[in-house]
ROMARGU-280588 format. One record per residue (C-alpha): residue number from 1; x, y, z. Coordinates in Angstrom, 3 decimals. Layout:
<pts>
+-----+----------+----------+----------+
| num |       xx |       yy |       zz |
+-----+----------+----------+----------+
| NUM |        X |        Y |        Z |
...
+-----+----------+----------+----------+
</pts>
This chain:
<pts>
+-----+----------+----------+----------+
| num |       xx |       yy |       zz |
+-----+----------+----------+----------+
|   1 |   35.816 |   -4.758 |    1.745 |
|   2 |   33.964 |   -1.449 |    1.500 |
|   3 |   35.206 |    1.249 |   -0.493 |
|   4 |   33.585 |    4.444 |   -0.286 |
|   5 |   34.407 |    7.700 |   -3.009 |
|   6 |   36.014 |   10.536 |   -2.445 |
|   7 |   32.991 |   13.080 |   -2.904 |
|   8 |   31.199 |   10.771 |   -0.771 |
|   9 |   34.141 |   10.977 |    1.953 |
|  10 |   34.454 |   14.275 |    1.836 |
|  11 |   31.003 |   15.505 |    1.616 |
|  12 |   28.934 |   17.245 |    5.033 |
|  13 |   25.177 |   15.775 |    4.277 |
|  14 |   25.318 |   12.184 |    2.352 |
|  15 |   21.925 |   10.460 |    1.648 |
|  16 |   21.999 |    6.775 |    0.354 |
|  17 |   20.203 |    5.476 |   -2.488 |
|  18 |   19.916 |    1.768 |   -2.426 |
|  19 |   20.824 |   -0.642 |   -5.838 |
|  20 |   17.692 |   -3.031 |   -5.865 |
|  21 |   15.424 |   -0.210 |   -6.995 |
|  22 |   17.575 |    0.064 |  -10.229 |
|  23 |   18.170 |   -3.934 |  -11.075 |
|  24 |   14.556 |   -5.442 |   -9.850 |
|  25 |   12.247 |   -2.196 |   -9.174 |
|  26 |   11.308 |   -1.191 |  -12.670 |
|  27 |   11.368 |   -2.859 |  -16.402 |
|  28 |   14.465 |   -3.225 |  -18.396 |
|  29 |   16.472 |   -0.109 |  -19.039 |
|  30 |   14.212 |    1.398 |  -16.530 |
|  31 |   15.590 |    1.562 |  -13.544 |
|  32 |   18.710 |    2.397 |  -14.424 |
|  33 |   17.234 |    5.981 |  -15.380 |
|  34 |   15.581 |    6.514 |  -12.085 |
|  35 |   18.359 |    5.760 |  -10.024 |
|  36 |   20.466 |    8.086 |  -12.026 |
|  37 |   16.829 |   11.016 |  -11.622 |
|  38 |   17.132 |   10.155 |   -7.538 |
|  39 |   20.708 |   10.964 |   -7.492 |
|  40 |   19.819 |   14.548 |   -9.789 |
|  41 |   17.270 |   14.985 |   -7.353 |
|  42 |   19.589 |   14.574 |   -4.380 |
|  43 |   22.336 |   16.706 |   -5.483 |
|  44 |   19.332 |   19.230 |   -6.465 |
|  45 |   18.738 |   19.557 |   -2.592 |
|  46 |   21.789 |   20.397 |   -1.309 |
|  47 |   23.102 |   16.682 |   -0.541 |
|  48 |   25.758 |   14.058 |   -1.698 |
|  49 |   24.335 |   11.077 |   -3.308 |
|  50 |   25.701 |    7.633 |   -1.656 |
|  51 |   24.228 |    4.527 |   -4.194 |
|  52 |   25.245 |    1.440 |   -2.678 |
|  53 |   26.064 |   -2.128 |   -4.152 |
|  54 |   28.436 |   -4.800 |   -4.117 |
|  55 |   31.206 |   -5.116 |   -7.324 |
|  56 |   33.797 |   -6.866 |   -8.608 |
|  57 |   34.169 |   -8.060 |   -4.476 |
|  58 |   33.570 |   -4.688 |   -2.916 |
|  59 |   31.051 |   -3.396 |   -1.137 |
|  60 |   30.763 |    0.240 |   -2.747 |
|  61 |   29.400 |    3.486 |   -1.734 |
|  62 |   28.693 |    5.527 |   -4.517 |
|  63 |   28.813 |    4.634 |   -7.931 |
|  64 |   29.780 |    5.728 |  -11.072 |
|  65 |   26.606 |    5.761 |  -14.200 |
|  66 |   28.753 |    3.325 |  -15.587 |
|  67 |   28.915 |    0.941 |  -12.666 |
|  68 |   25.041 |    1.871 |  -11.842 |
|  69 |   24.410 |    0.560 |  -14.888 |
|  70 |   26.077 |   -2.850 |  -14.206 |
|  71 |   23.035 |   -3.343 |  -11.986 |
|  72 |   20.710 |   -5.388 |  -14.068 |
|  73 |   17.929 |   -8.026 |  -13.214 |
|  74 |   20.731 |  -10.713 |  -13.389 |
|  75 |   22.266 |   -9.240 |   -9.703 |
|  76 |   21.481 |  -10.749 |   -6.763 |
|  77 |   19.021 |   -8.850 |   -4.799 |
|  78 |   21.413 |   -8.212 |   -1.437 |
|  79 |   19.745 |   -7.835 |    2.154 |
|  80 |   22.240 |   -7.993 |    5.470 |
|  81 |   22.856 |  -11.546 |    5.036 |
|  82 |   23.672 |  -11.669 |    1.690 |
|  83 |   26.429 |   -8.835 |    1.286 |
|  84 |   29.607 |  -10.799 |    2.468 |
|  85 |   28.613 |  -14.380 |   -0.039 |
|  86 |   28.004 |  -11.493 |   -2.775 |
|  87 |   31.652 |   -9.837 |   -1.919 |
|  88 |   33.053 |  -13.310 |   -1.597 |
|  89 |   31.764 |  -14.781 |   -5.007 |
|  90 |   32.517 |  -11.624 |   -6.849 |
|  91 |   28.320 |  -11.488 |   -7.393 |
|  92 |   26.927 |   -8.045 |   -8.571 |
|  93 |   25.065 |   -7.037 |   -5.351 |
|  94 |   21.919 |   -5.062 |   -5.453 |
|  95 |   21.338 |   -3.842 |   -1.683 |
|  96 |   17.944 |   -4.140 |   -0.735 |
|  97 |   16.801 |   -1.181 |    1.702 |
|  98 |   18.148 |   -3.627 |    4.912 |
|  99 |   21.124 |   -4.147 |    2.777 |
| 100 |   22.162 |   -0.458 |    2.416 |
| 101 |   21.220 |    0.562 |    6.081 |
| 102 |   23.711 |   -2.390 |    7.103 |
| 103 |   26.311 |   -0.637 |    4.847 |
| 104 |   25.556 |    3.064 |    6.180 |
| 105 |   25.679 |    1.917 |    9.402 |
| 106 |   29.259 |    0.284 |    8.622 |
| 107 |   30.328 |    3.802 |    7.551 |
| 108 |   28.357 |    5.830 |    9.283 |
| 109 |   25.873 |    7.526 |    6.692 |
| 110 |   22.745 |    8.319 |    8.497 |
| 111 |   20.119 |    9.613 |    6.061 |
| 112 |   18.725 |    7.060 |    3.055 |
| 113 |   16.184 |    7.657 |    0.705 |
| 114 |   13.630 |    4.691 |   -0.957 |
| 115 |   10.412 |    3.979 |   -2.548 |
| 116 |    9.181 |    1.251 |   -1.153 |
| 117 |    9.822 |   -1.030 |    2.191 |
| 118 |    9.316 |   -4.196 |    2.925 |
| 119 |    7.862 |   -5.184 |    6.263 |
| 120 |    5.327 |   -7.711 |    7.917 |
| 121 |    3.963 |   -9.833 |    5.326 |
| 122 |    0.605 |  -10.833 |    4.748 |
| 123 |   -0.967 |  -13.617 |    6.683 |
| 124 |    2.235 |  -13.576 |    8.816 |
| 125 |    3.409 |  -16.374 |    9.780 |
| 126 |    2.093 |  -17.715 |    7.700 |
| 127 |    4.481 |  -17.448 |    5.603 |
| 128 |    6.950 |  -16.187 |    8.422 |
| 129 |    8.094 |  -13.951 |    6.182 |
| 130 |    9.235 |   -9.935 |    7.968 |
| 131 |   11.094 |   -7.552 |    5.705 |
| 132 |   12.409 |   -4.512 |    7.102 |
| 133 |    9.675 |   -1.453 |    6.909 |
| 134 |    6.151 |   -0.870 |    4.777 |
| 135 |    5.067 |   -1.423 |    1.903 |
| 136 |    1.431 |   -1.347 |    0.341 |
| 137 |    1.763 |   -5.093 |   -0.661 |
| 138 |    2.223 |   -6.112 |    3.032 |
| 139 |    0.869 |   -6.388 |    6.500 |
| 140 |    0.916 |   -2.296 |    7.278 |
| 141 |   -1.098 |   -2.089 |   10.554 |
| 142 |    1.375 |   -5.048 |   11.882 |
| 143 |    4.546 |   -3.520 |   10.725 |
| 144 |    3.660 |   -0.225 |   12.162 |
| 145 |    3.118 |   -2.175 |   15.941 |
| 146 |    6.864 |   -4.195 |   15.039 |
| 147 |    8.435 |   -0.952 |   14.414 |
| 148 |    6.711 |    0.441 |   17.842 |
| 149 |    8.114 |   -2.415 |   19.524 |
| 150 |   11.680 |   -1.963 |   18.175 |
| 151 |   10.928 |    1.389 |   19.313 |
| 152 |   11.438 |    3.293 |   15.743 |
| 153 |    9.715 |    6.319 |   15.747 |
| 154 |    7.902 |    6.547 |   12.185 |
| 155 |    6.792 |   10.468 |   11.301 |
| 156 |    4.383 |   11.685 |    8.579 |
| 157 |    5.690 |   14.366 |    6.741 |
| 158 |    2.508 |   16.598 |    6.479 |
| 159 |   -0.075 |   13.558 |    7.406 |
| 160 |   -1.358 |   11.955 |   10.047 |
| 161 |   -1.766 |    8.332 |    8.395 |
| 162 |    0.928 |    6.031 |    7.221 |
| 163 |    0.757 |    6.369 |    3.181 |
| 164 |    0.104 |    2.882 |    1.993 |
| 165 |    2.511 |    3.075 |   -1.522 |
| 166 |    0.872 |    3.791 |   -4.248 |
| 167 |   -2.133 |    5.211 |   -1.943 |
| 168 |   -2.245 |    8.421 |    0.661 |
| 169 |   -5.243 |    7.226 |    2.326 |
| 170 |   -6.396 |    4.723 |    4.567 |
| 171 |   -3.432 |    3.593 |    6.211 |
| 172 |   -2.940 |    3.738 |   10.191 |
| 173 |   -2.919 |    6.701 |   12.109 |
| 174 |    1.239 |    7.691 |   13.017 |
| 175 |    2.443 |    8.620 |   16.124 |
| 176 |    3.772 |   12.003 |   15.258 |
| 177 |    3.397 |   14.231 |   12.544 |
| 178 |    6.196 |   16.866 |   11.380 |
| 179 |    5.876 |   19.669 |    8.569 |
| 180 |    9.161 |   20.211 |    6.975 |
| 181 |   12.634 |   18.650 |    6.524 |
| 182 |   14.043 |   20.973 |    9.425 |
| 183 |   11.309 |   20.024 |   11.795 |
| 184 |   12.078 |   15.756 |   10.745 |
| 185 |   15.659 |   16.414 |   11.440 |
| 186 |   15.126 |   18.284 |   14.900 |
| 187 |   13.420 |   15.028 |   15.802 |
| 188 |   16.154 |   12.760 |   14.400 |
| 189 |   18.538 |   14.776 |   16.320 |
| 190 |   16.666 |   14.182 |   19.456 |
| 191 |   16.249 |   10.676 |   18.820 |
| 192 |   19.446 |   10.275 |   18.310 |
| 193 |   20.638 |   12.286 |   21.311 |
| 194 |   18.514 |    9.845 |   23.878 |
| 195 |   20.182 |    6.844 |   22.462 |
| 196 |   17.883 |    5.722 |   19.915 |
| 197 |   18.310 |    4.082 |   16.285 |
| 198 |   16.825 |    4.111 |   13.026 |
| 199 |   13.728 |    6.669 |   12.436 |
| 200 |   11.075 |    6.028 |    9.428 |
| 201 |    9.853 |    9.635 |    7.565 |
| 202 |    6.864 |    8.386 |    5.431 |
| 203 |    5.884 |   10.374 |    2.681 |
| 204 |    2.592 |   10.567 |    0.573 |
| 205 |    2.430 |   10.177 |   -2.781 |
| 206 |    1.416 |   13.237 |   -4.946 |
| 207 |   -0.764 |   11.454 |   -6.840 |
| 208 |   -2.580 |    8.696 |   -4.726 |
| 209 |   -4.314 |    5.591 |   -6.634 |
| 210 |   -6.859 |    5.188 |   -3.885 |
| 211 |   -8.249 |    1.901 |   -6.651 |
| 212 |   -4.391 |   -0.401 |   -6.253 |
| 213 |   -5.901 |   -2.335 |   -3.415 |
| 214 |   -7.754 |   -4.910 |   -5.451 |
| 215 |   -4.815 |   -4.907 |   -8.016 |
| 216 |   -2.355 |   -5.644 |   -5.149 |
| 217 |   -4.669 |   -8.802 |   -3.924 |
| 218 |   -4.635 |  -10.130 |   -7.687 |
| 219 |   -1.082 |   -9.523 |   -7.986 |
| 220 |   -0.625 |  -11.167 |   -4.255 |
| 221 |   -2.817 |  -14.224 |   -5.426 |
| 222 |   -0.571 |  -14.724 |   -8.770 |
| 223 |    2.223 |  -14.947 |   -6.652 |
| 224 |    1.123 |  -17.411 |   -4.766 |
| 225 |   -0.511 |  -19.469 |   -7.637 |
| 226 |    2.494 |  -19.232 |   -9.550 |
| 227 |    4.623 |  -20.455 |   -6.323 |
| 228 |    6.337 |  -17.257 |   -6.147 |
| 229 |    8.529 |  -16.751 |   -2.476 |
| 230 |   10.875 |  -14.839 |   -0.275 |
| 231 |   13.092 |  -12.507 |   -2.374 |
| 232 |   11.361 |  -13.056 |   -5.869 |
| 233 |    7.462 |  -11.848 |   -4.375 |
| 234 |    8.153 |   -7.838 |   -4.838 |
| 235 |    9.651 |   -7.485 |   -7.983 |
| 236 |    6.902 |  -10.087 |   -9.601 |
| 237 |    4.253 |   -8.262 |   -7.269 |
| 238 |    5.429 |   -5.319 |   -9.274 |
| 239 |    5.511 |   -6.528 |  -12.235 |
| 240 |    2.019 |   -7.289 |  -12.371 |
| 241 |    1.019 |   -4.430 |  -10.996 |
| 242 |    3.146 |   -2.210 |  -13.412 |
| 243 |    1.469 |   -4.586 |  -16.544 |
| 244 |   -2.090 |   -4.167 |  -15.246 |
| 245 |   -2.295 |   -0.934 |  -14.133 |
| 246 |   -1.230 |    0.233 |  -17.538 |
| 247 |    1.839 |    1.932 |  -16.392 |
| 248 |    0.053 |    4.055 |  -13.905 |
| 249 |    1.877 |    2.169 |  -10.887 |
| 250 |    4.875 |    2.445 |  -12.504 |
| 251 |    4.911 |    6.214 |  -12.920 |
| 252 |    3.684 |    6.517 |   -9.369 |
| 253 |    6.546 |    3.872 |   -8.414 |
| 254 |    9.489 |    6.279 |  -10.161 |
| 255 |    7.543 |    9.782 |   -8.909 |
| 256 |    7.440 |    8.264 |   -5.351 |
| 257 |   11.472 |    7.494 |   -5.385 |
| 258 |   12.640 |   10.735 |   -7.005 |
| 259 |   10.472 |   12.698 |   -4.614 |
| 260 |   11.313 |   10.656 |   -1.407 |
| 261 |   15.032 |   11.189 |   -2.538 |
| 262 |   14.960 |   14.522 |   -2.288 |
| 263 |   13.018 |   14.722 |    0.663 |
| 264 |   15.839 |   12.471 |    2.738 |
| 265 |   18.243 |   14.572 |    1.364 |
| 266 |   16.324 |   18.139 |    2.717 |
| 267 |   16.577 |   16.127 |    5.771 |
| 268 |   20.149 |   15.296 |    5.674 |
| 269 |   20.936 |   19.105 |    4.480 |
| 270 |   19.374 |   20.573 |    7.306 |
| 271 |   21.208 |   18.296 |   10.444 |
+-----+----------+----------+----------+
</pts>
């Protein structure tokens, strides 16, 4: 059911890149160029790149250009639940980020790199909607306290507040701060050595757009005027915001991914 390549088999630091990014992160065409930028960018730091999807009934771990190109807005956006009916029905699987850490825990690939993670929505529970992690368009402050009560430490790399997306500022204060990729993976390590799971590295933007807020609440209120749900919210969420910022979200969007991919793969290189 899984097949993973041969450089990723063989390989001593592996970072995973997840598929949703490419088919439902970014306009037409798009995507399919940052995804192939993250990979450059984790090669560039010493680290195997690991993209992860489901084709032609497999569940595969790293791809080809050619089969990362497959990965269009027609694939099905694939979270933990959705990866065996998408191997099943033959479906072209884009793994959400809950859908690749499923797969990397399956074969045992423990560093991932993303953009943006889902998390506690909104006026939870109303809709009871919780995706795994943080993104700007969500509930920050209560994903932060879920993730303290699943006990996942989350770490600024060089900040003390959770960056909100597109924004640097204003988020929650985190419970540790580290200042390089050696430091994150020292901690990692000893998380890891005590028994624990999963461990969030949040990084800042370079170039914050302190202004999104009111953007995301339009965006947010379009959604639900439009009687957008569930799976469809983020990539129309970012849509909108992409169209009304006048592409400044959407540069910030591909910087943010490319960056955080080679930061999780400094990580991965140094444990």
């Amino acid at each position: 059911m899984i097949v993973v390549s041969d450089e990723v088999r063989e390989a001593d630091a592996v970072v995973a890149l997840e598929t949703t990014l490419v088919a439902h992160g970014f306009p037409a065409g798009d995507g399919l160029a940052v995804g192939l930028e993250a990979e450059h960018r984790v090669r560039a730091a010493g680290a195997v790149p690991a993209t992860i999807g489901v084709l032609d009934g497999k569940i595969r771990v790293g791809l080809s250009a050619e089969e990362l190109g497959r990965f269009d807005a027609s694939a099905r956006k694939a979270g933990p639940r959705d990866l065996a009916a998408c191997v099943v029905q033959r479906a072209v699987g884009a793994t959400t980020v809950g859908g690749t850490l499923a797969v990397c825990r399956a074969v045992g690939i423990r560093f991932m790199g993303t953009g943006g993670l889902g998390g506690v929505h909104r006026g939870f529970p109303k809709p009871p909607d919780v995706s795994a992690g943080i993104k700007s368009l969500l509930d920050v402050s209560a994903t932060l306290e879920v993730l303290e009560t699943l006990a996942v430490p989350v770490l600024g790399f060089r900040t003390g507040t959770l960056p909100l997306f597109y924004s640097a500022h204003g988020g929650p204060a985190v419970p540790a701060r580290v200042e390089s990729a050696a430091e994150a993976a020292e901690v990692a390590r000893a998380h890891w050595g005590l028994g624990g799971g999963g461990l969030l590295l949040a990084r800042p933007p370079d170039d914050s757009l302190d202004e999104v807020e009111p953007l995301i609440e339009e965006a947010l209120a379009a959604a639900a005027r439009d009687g957008v749900t569930g799976q469809a919210v983020t990539p129309f969420v970012l849509t909108y915001l992409h169209e009304h910022s006048g592409g400044r979200t959407l540069a910030a969007n591909h910087d943010l991914v490319v960056a955080n991919a080679g930061l999780a793969a400094e990580v991965a290189a140094s444990n």
